[in-house]
C-alpha positions as CSV (number, residue, x, y, z in Angstrom):
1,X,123.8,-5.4,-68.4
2,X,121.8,-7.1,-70.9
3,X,122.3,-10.6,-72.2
4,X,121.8,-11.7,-75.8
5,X,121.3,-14.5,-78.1
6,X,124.1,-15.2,-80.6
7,X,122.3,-14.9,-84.0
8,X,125.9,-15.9,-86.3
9,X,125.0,-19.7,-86.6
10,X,128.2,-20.4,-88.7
11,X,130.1,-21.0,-85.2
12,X,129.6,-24.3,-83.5
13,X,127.3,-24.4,-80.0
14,X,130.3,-24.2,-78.1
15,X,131.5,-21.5,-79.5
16,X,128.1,-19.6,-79.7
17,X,127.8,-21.2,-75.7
18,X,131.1,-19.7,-74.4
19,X,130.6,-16.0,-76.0
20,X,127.2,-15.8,-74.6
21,X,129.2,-17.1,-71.1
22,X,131.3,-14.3,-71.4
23,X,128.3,-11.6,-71.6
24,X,127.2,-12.9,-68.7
25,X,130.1,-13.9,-66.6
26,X,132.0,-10.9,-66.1
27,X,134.0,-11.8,-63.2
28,X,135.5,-14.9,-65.8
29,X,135.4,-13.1,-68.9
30,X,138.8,-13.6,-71.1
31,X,139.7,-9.8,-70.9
32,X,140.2,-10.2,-67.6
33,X,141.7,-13.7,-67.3
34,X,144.4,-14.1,-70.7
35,X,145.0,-17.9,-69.5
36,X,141.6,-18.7,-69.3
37,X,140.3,-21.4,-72.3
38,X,137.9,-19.0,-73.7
39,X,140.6,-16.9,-75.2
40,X,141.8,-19.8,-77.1
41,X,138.6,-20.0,-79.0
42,X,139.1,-18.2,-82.1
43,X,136.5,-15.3,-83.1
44,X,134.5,-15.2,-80.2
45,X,135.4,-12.0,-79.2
46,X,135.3,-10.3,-82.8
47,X,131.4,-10.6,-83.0
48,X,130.1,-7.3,-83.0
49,X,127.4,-6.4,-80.1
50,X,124.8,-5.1,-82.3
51,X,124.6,-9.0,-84.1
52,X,123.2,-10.1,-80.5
53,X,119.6,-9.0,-80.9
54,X,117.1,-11.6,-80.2
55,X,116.7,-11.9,-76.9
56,X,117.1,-8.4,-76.1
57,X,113.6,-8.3,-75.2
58,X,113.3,-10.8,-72.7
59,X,116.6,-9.7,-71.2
60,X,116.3,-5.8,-70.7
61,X,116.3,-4.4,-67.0
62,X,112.7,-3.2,-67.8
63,X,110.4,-4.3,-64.4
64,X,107.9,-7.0,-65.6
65,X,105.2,-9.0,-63.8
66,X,107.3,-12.1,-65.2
67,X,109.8,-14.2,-63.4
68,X,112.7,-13.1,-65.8
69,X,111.9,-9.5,-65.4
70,X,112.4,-9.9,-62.3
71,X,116.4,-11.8,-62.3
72,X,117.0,-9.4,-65.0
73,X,116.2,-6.4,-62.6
74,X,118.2,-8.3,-60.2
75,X,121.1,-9.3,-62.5
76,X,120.9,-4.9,-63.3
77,X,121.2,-4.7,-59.4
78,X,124.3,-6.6,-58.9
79,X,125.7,-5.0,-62.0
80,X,124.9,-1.4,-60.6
81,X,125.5,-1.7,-56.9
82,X,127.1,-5.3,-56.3
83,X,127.6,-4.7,-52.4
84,X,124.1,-3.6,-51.5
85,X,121.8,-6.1,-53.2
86,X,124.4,-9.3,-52.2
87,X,124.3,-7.5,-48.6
88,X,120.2,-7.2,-48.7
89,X,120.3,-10.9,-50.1
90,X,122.1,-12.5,-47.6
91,X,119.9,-10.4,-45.0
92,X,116.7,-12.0,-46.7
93,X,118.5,-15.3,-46.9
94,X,120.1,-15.2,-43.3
95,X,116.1,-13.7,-41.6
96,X,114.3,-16.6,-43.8
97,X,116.7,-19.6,-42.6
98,X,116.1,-18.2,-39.0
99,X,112.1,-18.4,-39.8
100,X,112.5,-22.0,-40.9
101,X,115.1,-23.1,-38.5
102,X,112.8,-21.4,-35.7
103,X,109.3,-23.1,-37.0
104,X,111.3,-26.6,-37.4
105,X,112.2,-26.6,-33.8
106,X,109.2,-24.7,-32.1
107,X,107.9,-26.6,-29.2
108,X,104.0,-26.6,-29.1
109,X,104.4,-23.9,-26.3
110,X,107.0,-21.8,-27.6
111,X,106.6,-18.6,-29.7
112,X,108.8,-17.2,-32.9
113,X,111.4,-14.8,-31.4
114,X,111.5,-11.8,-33.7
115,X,114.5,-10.2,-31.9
116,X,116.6,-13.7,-32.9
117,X,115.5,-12.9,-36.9
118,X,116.2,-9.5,-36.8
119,X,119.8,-9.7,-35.6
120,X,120.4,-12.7,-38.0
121,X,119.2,-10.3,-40.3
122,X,120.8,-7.8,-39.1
123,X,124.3,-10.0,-39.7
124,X,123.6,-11.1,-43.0
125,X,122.7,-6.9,-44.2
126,X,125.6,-5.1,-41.9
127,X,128.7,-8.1,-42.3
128,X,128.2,-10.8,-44.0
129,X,126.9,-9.4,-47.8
130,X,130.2,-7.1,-47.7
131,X,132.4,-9.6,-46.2
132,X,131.7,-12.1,-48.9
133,X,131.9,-10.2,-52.0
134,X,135.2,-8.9,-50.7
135,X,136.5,-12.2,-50.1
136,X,134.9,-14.3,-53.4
137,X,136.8,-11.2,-55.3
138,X,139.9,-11.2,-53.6
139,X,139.6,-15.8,-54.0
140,X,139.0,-14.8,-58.0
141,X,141.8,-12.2,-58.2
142,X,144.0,-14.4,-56.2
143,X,143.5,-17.9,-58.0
144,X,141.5,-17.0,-61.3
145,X,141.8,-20.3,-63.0
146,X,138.6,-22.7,-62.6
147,X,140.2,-26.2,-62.7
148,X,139.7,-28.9,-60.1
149,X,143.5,-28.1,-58.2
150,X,142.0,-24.2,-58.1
151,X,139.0,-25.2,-56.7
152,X,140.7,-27.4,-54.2
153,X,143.0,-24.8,-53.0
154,X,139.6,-21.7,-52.8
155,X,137.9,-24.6,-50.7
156,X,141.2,-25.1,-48.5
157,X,141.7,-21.3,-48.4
158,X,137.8,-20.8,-47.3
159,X,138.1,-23.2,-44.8
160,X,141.4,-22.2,-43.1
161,X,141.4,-18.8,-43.4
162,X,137.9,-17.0,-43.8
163,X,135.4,-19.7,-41.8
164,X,137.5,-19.0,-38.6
165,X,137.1,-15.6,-39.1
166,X,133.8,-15.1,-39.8
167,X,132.3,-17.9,-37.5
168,X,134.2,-15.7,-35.0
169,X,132.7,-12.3,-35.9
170,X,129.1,-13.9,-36.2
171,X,129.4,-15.0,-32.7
172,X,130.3,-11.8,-31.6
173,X,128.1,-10.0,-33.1
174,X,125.1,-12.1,-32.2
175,X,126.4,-11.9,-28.3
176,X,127.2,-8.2,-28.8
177,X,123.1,-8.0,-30.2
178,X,122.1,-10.0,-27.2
179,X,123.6,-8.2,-24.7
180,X,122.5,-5.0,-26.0
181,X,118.8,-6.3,-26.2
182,X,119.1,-7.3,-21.9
């Protein structure tokens, strides 16, 4: 997936704003959501894709050494294989905030426990990565519009239905892990 700058300046920079939106938003583009206000804006999706050529360059999936070479590999990545870079994500997110939360804590006599990290890890890689897109893509399906009420009913909907759930499975899992490792 490669983003581009909208080089057809006759538009106003909401207009040019909301097509480039749409190149980069597929979950919220128009063609999937009819209702949505973008597809009331007239002409943005009859600019042709070869007019978008300016940023091309700083935007391609090509590795670099810089830091937008590397969120557009990463951007590629979701684009290619959504459930196995959200699931190593969330592993890298979930062993890091067990680093921290471990170091912030620490006693002067107590030592990092590596087998703690790795199942938090091991959480974030095998459930929660996979969990999450499913349910942030069933919660867009479900209630695609992005006004205040919709928001209000995905926050009710996360916190009745899939916080129980996966509080529950996380604790299981973890004293599933522990047992295992006795």
């Amino acid at each position: 997936m490669r983003f581009h700058l909208i080089t057809n300046f006759t538009q106003t920079p909401r207009t040019r704003f909301c097509t480039l939106y749409n190149q980069q938003c597929r979950a919220y583009s128009p063609s999937r959501h009819p209702h949505h206000q973008l597809t009331k804006i007239r002409g943005v999706s009859e600019i042709p894709y070869h007019s978008f050529a300016l940023l091309r360059r700083f935007y391609s999936s090509k590795p670099s050494n810089s830091t937008m070479g590397f969120l557009s590999w990463y951007l590629g990545m979701l684009e290619r294989r959504p459930k196995l870079t959200k699931s190593v994500s969330s592993a890298i997110i979930y062993g890091a905030a067990d680093v921290t939360s471990q170091v912030i804590t620490m006693e002067p006599h107590d030592k990092w426990d590596p087998a703690r990290t790795l199942r938090m890890a091991g959480f974030g890689l095998v459930i929660l990565g996979s969990a999450q897109h499913l349910w942030f893509n069933y919660v867009g399906r479900v209630l695609p519009k992005r006004d205040v009420i919709t928001t209000f009913k995905k926050l009710a909907m996360g916190q009745l239905m899939y916080g129980p759930v996966i509080n529950s499975v996380f604790f299981s899992f973890n004293a599933a892990l522990q047992a295992l490792g006795e």
